[in-house]
C-alpha positions in Angstrom: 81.6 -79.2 191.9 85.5 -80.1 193.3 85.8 -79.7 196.9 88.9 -79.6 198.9 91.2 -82.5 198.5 88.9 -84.6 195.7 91.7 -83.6 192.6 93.3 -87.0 191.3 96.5 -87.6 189.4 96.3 -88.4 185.7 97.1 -90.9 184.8 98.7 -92.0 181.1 96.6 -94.6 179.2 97.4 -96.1 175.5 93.9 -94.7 174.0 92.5 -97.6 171.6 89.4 -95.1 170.9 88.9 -91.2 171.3 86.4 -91.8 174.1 88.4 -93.7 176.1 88.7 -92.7 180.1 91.6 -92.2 181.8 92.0 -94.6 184.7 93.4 -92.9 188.1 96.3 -92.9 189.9 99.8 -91.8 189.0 100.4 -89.8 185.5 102.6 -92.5 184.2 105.0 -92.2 181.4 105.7 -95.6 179.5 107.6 -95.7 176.7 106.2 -94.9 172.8 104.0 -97.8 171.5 105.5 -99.9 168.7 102.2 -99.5 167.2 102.1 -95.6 166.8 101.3 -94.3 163.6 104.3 -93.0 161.0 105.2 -89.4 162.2 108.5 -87.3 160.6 111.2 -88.5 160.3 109.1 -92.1 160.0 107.7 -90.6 157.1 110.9 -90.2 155.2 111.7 -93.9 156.1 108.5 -94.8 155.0 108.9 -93.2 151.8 112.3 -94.7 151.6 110.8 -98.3 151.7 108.0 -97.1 149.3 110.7 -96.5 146.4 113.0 -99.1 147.2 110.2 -101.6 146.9 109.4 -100.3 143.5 112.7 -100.5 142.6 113.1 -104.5 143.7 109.4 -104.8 141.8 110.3 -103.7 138.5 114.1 -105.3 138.8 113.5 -108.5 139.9 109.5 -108.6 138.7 109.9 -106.9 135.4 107.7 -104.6 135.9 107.4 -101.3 134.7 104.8 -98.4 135.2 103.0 -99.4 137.4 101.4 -97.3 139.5 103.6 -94.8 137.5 101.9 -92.0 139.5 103.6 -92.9 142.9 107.6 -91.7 142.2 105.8 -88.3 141.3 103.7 -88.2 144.8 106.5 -89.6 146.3 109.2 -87.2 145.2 106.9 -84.4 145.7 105.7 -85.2 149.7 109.7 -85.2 149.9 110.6 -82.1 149.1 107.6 -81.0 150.4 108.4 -81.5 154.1 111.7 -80.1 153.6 111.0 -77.0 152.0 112.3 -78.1 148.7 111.2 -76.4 145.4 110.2 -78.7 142.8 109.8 -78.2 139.1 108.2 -80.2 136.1 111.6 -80.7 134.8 112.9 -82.4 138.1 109.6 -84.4 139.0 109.7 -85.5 135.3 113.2 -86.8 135.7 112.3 -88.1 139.1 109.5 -90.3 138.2 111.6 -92.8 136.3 109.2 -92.1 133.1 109.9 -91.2 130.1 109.7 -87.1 129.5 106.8 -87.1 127.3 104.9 -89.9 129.2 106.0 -88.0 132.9 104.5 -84.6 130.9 101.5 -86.5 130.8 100.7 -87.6 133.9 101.8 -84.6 135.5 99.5 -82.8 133.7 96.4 -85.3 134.2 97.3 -85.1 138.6 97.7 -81.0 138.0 93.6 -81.6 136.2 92.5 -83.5 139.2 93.6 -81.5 141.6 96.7 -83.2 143.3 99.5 -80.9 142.0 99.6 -77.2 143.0 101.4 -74.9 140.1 102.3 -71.5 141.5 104.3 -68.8 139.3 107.9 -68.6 140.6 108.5 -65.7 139.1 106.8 -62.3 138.4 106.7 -62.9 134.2 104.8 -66.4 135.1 107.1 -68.4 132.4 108.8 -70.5 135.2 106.8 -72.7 137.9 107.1 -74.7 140.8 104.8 -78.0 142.2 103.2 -78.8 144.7 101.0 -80.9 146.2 98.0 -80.2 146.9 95.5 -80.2 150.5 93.6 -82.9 148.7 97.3 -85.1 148.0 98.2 -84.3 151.4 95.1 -85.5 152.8 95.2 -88.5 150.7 98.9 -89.2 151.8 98.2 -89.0 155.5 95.8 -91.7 155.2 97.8 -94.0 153.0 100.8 -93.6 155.0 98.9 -94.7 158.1 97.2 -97.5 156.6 101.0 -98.7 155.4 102.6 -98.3 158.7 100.1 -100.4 159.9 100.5 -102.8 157.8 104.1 -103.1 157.3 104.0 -103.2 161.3 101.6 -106.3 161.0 103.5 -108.1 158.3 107.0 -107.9 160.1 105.3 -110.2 163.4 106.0 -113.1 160.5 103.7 -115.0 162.6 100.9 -115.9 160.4 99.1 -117.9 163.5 99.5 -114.7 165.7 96.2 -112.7 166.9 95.8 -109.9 164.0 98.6 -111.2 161.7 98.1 -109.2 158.5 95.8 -107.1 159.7 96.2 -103.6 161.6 96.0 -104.0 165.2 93.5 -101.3 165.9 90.6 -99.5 163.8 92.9 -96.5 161.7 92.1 -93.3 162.9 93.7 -91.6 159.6 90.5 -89.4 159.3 92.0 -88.1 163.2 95.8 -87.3 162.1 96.2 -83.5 160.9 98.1 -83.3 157.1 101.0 -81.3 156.4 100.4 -77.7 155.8 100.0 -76.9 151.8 101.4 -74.3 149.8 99.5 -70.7 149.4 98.5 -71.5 145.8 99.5 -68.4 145.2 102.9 -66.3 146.5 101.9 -63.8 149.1 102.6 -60.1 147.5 105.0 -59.0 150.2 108.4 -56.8 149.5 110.9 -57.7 151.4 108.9 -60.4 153.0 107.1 -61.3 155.9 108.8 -59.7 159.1 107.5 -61.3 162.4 108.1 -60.6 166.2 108.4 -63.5 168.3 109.1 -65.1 171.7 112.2 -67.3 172.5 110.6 -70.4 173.6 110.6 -73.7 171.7 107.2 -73.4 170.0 108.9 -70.3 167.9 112.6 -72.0 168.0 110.4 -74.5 165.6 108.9 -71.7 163.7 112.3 -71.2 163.0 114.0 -74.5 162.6 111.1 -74.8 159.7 111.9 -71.3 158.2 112.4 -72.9 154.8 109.5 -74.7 154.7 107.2 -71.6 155.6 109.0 -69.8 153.5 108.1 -72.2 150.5 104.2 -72.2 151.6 104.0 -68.5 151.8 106.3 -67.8 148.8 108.2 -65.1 150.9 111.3 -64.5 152.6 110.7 -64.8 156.4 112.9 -62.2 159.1 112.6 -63.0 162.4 113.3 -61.8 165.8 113.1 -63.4 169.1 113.3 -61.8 172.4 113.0 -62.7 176.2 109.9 -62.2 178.0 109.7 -58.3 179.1 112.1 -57.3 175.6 109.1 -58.2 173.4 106.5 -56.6 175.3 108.9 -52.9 175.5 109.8 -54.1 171.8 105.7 -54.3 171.0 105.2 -51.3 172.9 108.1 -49.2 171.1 107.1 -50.5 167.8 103.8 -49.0 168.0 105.3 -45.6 168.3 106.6 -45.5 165.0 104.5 -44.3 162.3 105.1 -47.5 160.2 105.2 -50.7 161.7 109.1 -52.5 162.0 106.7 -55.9 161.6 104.3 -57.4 160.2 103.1 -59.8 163.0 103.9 -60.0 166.5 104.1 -62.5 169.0 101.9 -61.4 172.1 101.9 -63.4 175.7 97.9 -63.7 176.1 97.7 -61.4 179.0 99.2 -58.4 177.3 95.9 -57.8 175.0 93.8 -56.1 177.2 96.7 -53.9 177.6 97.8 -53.4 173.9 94.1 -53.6 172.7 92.8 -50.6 175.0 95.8 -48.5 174.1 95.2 -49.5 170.1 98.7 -51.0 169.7 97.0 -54.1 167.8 94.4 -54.5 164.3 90.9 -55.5 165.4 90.4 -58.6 163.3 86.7 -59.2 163.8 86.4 -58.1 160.3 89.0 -60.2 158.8 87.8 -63.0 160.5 84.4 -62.4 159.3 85.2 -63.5 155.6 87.9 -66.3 156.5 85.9 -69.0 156.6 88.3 -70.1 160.1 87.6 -72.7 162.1 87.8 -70.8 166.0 86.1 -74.1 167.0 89.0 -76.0 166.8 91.3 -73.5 168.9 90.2 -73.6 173.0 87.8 -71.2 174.0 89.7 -69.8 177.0 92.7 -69.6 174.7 90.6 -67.3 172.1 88.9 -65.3 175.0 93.0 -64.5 176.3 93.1 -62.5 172.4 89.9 -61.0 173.1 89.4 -57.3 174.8 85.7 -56.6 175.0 84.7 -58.7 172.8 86.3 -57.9 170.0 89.7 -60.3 169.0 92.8 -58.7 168.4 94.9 -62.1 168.0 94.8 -65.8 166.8 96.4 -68.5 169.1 99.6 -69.6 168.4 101.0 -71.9 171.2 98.8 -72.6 174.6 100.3 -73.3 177.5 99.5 -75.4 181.1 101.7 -74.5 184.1 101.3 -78.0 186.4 103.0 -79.3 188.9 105.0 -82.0 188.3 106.7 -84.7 190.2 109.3 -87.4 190.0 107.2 -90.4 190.1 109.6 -92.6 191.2 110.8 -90.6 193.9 107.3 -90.1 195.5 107.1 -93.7 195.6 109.9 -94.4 197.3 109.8 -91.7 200.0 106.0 -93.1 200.4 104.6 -89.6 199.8 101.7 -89.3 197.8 101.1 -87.0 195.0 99.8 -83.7 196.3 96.4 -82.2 195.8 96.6 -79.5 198.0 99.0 -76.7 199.3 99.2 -78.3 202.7 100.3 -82.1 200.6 102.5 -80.3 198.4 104.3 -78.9 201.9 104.4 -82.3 203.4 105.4 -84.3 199.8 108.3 -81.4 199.6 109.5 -82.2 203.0 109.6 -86.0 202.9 111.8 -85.5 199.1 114.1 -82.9 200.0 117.7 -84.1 200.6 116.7 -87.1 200.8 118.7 -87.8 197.7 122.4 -86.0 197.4 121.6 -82.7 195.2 117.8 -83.1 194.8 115.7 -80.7 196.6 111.8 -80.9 197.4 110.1 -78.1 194.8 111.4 -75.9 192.5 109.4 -72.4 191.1 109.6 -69.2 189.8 111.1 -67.5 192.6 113.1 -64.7 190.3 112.8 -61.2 191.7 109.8 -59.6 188.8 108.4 -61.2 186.0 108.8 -64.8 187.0 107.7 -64.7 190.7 105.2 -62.6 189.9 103.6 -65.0 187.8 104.1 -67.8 190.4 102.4 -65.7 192.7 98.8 -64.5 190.5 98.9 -68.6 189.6 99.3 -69.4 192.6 96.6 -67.2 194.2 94.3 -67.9 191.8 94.8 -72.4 193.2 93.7 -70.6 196.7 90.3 -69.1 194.9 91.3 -65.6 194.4 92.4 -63.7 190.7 94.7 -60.8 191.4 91.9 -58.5 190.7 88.8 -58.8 191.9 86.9 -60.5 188.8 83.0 -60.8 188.4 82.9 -64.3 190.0 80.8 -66.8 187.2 79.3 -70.6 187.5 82.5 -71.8 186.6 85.3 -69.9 188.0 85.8 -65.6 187.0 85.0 -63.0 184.1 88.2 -60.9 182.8 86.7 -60.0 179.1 84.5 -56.9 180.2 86.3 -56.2 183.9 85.3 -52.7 184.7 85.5 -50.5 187.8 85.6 -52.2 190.8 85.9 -55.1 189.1 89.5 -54.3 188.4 90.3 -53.9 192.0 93.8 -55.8 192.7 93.4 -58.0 196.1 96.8 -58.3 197.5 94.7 -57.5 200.9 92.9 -60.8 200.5 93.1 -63.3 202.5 93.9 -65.7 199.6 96.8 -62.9 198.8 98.0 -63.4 202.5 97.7 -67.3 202.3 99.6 -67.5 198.7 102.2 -65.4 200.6 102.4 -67.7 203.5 102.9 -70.4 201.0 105.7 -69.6 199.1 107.8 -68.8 202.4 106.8 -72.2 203.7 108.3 -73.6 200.7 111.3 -71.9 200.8 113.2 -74.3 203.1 112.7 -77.2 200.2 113.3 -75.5 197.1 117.0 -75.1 195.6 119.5 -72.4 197.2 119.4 -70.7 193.9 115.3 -70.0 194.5 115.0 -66.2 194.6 117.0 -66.1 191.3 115.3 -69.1 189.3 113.1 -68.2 186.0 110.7 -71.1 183.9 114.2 -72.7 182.5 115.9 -72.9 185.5 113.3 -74.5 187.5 112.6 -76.9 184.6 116.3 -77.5 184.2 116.7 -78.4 188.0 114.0 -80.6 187.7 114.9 -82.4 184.3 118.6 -82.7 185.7 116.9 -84.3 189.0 118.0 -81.5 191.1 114.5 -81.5 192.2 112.0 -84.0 192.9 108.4 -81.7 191.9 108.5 -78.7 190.1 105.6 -76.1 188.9 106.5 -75.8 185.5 104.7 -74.9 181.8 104.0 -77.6 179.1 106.1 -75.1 177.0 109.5 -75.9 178.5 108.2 -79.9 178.9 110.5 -81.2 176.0 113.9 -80.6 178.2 112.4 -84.0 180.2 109.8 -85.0 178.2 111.9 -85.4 175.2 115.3 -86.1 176.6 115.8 -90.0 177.3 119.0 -88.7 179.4 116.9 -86.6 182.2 116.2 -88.8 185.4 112.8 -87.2 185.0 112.6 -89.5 181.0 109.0 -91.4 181.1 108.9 -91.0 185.1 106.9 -87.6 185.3 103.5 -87.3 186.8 101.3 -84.1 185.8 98.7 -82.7 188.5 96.8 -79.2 188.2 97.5 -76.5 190.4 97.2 -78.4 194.0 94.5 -76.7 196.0 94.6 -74.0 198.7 91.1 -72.6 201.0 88.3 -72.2 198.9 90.4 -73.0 195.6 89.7 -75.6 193.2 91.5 -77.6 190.8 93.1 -75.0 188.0 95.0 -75.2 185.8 96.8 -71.3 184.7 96.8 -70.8 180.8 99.6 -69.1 179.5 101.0 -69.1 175.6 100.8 -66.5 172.5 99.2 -65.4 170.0 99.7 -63.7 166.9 98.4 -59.8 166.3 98.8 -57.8 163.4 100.4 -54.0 164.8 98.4 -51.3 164.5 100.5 -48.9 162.0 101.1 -51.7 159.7 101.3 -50.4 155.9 97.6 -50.5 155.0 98.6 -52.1 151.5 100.0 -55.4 153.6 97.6 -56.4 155.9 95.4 -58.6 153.3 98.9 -60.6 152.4 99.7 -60.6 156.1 96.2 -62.3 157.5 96.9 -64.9 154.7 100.3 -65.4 156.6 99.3 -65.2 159.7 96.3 -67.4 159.3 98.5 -69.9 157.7 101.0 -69.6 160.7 97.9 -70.8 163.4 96.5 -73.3 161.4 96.3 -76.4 162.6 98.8 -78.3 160.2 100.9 -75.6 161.4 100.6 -76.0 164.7 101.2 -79.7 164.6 104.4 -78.8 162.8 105.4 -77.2 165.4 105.4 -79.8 167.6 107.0 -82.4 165.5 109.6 -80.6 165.9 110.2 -80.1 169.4 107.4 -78.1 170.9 105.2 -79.6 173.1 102.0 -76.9 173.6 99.0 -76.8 171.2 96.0 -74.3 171.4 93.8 -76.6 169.0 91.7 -79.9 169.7 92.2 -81.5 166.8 96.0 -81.3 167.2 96.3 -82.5 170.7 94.2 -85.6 169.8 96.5 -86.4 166.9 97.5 -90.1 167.2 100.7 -88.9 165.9 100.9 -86.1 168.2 100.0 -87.9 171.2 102.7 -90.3 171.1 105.4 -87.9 171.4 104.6 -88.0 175.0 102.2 -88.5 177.7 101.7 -84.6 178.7 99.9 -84.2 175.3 97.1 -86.9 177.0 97.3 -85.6 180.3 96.7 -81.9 179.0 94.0 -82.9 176.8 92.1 -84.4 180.0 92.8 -81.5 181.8 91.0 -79.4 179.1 88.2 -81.7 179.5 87.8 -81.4 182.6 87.4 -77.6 182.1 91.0 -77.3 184.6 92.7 -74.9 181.7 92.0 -71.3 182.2 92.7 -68.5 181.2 91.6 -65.8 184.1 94.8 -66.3 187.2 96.7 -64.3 184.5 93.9 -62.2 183.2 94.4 -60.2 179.9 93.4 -56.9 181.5 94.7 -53.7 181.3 97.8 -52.8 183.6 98.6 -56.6 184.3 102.0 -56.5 183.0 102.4 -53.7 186.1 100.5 -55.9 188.5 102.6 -59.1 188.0 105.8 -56.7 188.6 105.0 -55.1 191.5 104.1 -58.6 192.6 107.4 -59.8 191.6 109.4 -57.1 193.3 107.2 -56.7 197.1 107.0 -60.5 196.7 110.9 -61.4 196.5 111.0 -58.8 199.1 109.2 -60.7 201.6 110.8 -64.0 200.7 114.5 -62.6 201.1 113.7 -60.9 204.2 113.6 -57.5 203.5 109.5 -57.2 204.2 107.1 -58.8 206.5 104.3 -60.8 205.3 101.8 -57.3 205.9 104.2 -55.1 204.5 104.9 -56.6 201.4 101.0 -56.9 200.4 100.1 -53.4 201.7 102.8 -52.0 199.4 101.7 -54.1 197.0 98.4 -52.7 196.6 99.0 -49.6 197.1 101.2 -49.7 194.4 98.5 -51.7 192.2 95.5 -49.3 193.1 97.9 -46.5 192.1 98.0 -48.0 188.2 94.1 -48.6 188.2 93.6 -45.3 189.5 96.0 -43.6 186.7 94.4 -46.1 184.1 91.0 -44.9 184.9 89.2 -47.8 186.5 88.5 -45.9 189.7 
């Protein structure tokens, strides 16, 4: 049970073992450990020294075929990660064997299993390679276990503690492989056509286009749109009688919306005969793709919108990190102008869509969802809302209280405020223009990332700071992957293979190796590889622990698109002066109960 005030900091720890605890105090942000495991592009250096050793061995040894098998795994984890087609004509030139002896010992890895062979073209005469889950399994762990060592060879030291030996226990079995190939092409004319958000989870989708394309065997098209674009573009789509694509991108409150007006494929009887490990994925994140019960999407990218705050500044301005509303006030205060150009907070404060969504998160840190949710042991109930229980509560006095808030912030947050979206407050913040900031793990890399941002390794990471009867929360948000509706019937087995493939996990860790920072599974966050990219990874992980990461202060219920923008128009109304505090609200609902009335709730 958290009361009022009892939220801590997290704070960053190297983990030596899974189970390890995370001291309090501070989220701190030190530098990557030199003893990380080997991650892309360490890989490609790694498999660099691998051949240049063999290549000193056999000139200066006289050795010769040895481990004969290694240029052909080698050459084919290459081209592998880079979306590179491989034939047996190239890995047999590759492998520094002769042809008939490279045939050979292609032929015996294809028998045990370690080289994929899919048809490259529709006659089946010409091939390509790959290798295979097991390979890439096997791989992961060997290039751990080298790292290690060629980390613990290079102290030179022979008297110092662990010389020669790996300075912790390897966690190989922990670290998620490389996607594999589809062993066989998916059957798709003119390829797989996919809807997607512009954020950087789906910027890496695209950055790896050509390696998706090479698992999948298709062509990939693409299209990314802001925010409210996808949803009128998901909406528009489903008017057609044939779908435009053959997977869209949906934010995770949209599908009670799109489910109950049958815009999206049920999928419980896909699922059924998948064999798919939902275990892995977190449950609030598969409940968000749920609409009575029944799931209409797969995760793609989860994430946590926390407040965050200039460590260093807090310290020096002797203001301690804020756990409640009333501390995040005061902190805000104490740090703005204090510093030339750097103001207290920024947020969402955009007229619509964005302070909309700052205002349901907000409310829901005060105790209160939008709508008046089934309350449960652990915080509310937005699967099966019905009736009453759809109610929206801009009347509360939580409502009132989140309203009172935001104008009490006002006075520390940028000038710009009333026109700033998620990248401009995380800009301001990762430029130091402000010293805390509300902000998504989703946007995290433009500080997290960037060794030029003031904010580089000095960021601490807090859940919503708490309001009234509120307790610590942390507000879901992310994607997940549907299949339309009016989809050509002949595609959709093809397209669950894609978009199953698209969510797994070695996906999603692909996806972050490459400049995303927001996962929906467990066993990607607690990656060793993954989690030294940067401390949020940790610090989200222990938030999920702690059971802060939910999914119901933007509930996936019919007509909360509408909510969140009437919210985001009566709110910026107050906050530039236009309304009072009352008038805002009362508008506010009546324009809310209006949709739940014409929806059919009540």
């Amino acid at each position: 049970m958290y009361t009022l005030g009892t939220t801590k900091p997290i704070r960053a720890a190297s983990r030596r073992a899974s189970s390890a605890a995370i001291p309090e105090g501070p989220y701190e942000t030190p530098d990557r450990r030199d003893d990380r495991p080997a991650s892309r592009p360490e890989i490609n250096h790694l498999i660099d020294f691998i051949e240049h050793l063999q290549d000193e061995a056999e000139r200066l040894l006289g050795l010769s075929g040895a481990q004969r098998e290694m240029r052909i795994i080698t050459h084919l984890i290459r081209h592998h990660l880079a979306g590179r087609l491989v034939t047996i004509s190239s890995l047999a030139a590759a492998s520094g064997l002769s042809y008939g002896t490279a045939i050979r010992t292609i032929e015996a890895m294809f028998a045990q299993g370690l080289i994929v062979k899919r048809e490259r073209t529709a006659t089946g005469r010409s091939h390509s390679l790959h290798p295979s889950a097991e390979l890439l399994t096997r791989w992961n762990s060997f290039a751990y276990r080298a790292d290690q060592l060629v980390r613990a060879a290079a102290q030179l030291d022979p008297a110092s503690p662990g010389w020669g030996q790996p300075r912790r226990p390897s966690p190989a079995g922990d670290i998620v492989p490389p996607p594999p190939v589809l062993e066989t092409k998916l059957p798709l004319s003119r390829g797989l056509r996919v809807l997607v958000h512009a954020d950087p989870t789906f910027m890496a989708m695209h950055s790896l286009k050509r390696q998706f394309e090479m698992i999948l065997g298709v062509g990939i098209e693409s299209r990314a749109l802001s925010i409210d674009r996808l949803r009128a573009e998901i909406i528009d789509n489903s008017r057609h009688a044939v779908s435009r694509y053959d997977i869209v991108a949906c934010d995770l409150p949209w599908f009670g919306e799109m489910a109950s007006q049958k815009r999206l494929l049920p999928l419980s009887g896909l699922l059924a005969g998948a064999g798919m490990d939902t275990a892995d994925i977190y449950p609030d994140a598969l409940a968000s793709a749920r609409y009575r019960g029944e799931p209409f999407g797969i995760p793609i990218m989860t994430t946590a919108e926390m407040l965050v705050y200039r460590i260093d500044l807090l310290q020096e301005a002797e203001a301690a990190a804020p756990c409640t509303t009333a501390a995040v006030i005061e902190a805000a205060r104490r740090l703005h102008r204090r510093w030339p150009g750097v103001s207290g907070i920024a947020w969402n404060g955009g007229r619509g869509t964005p302070v909309g969504h700052t205002f349901i998160m907000l409310m829901s840190a005060f105790g209160q969802p939008v709508v008046n949710l089934r309350a449960t042991r652990d915080g509310f109930d937005p699967e099966f809302a019905e009736g009453e229980e759809m109610r929206p509560m801009f009347l509360s006095q939580e409502a009132r209280a989140t309203a009172e808030y935001l104008r009490e912030l006002m006075p520390y947050s940028p000038p710009n405020i009333l026109e700033m979206t998620w990248y401009d407050r995380a800009t301001a913040y990762a430029r130091g223009h402000a010293a805390m900031c509300y902000s998504h793990t989703m946007l995290a890399p433009l500080f997290e990332l960037d060794k030029a941002s003031p904010a580089y390794r000095r960021s601490g990471y807090l859940p919503h700071p708490v309001g009234m009867r509120g307790r610590p929360i942390v507000p879901m948000g992310g994607y997940a992957l549907a299949i339309p509706t009016n989809i050509a019937p002949e595609r959709i087995p093809a397209v669950w293979l894609a978009l199953r493939s698209l969510t797994s996990a070695s996906v999603a860790k692909l996806y972050l190796m490459h400049g995303s920072l927001a996962s929906p599974r467990f066993s990607v966050t607690r990656d060793p590889e993954v989690q030294a990219l940067s401390p949020i990874i940790a610090a989200v992980e222990e938030m999920v622990a702690q059971g802060y990461l939910r999914m119901w202060p933007r509930p996936p219920v019919p007509g909360i698109a509408e909510i969140i923008a009437i919210a985001g128009e009566e709110i910026h109304d107050l906050l530039s002066g236009r309304k009072t505090v009352r008038e805002a609200l009362t508008v506010a609902q009546n324009r809310a109960d209006a949709v739940m009335r014409r929806l059919g709730f009540y």
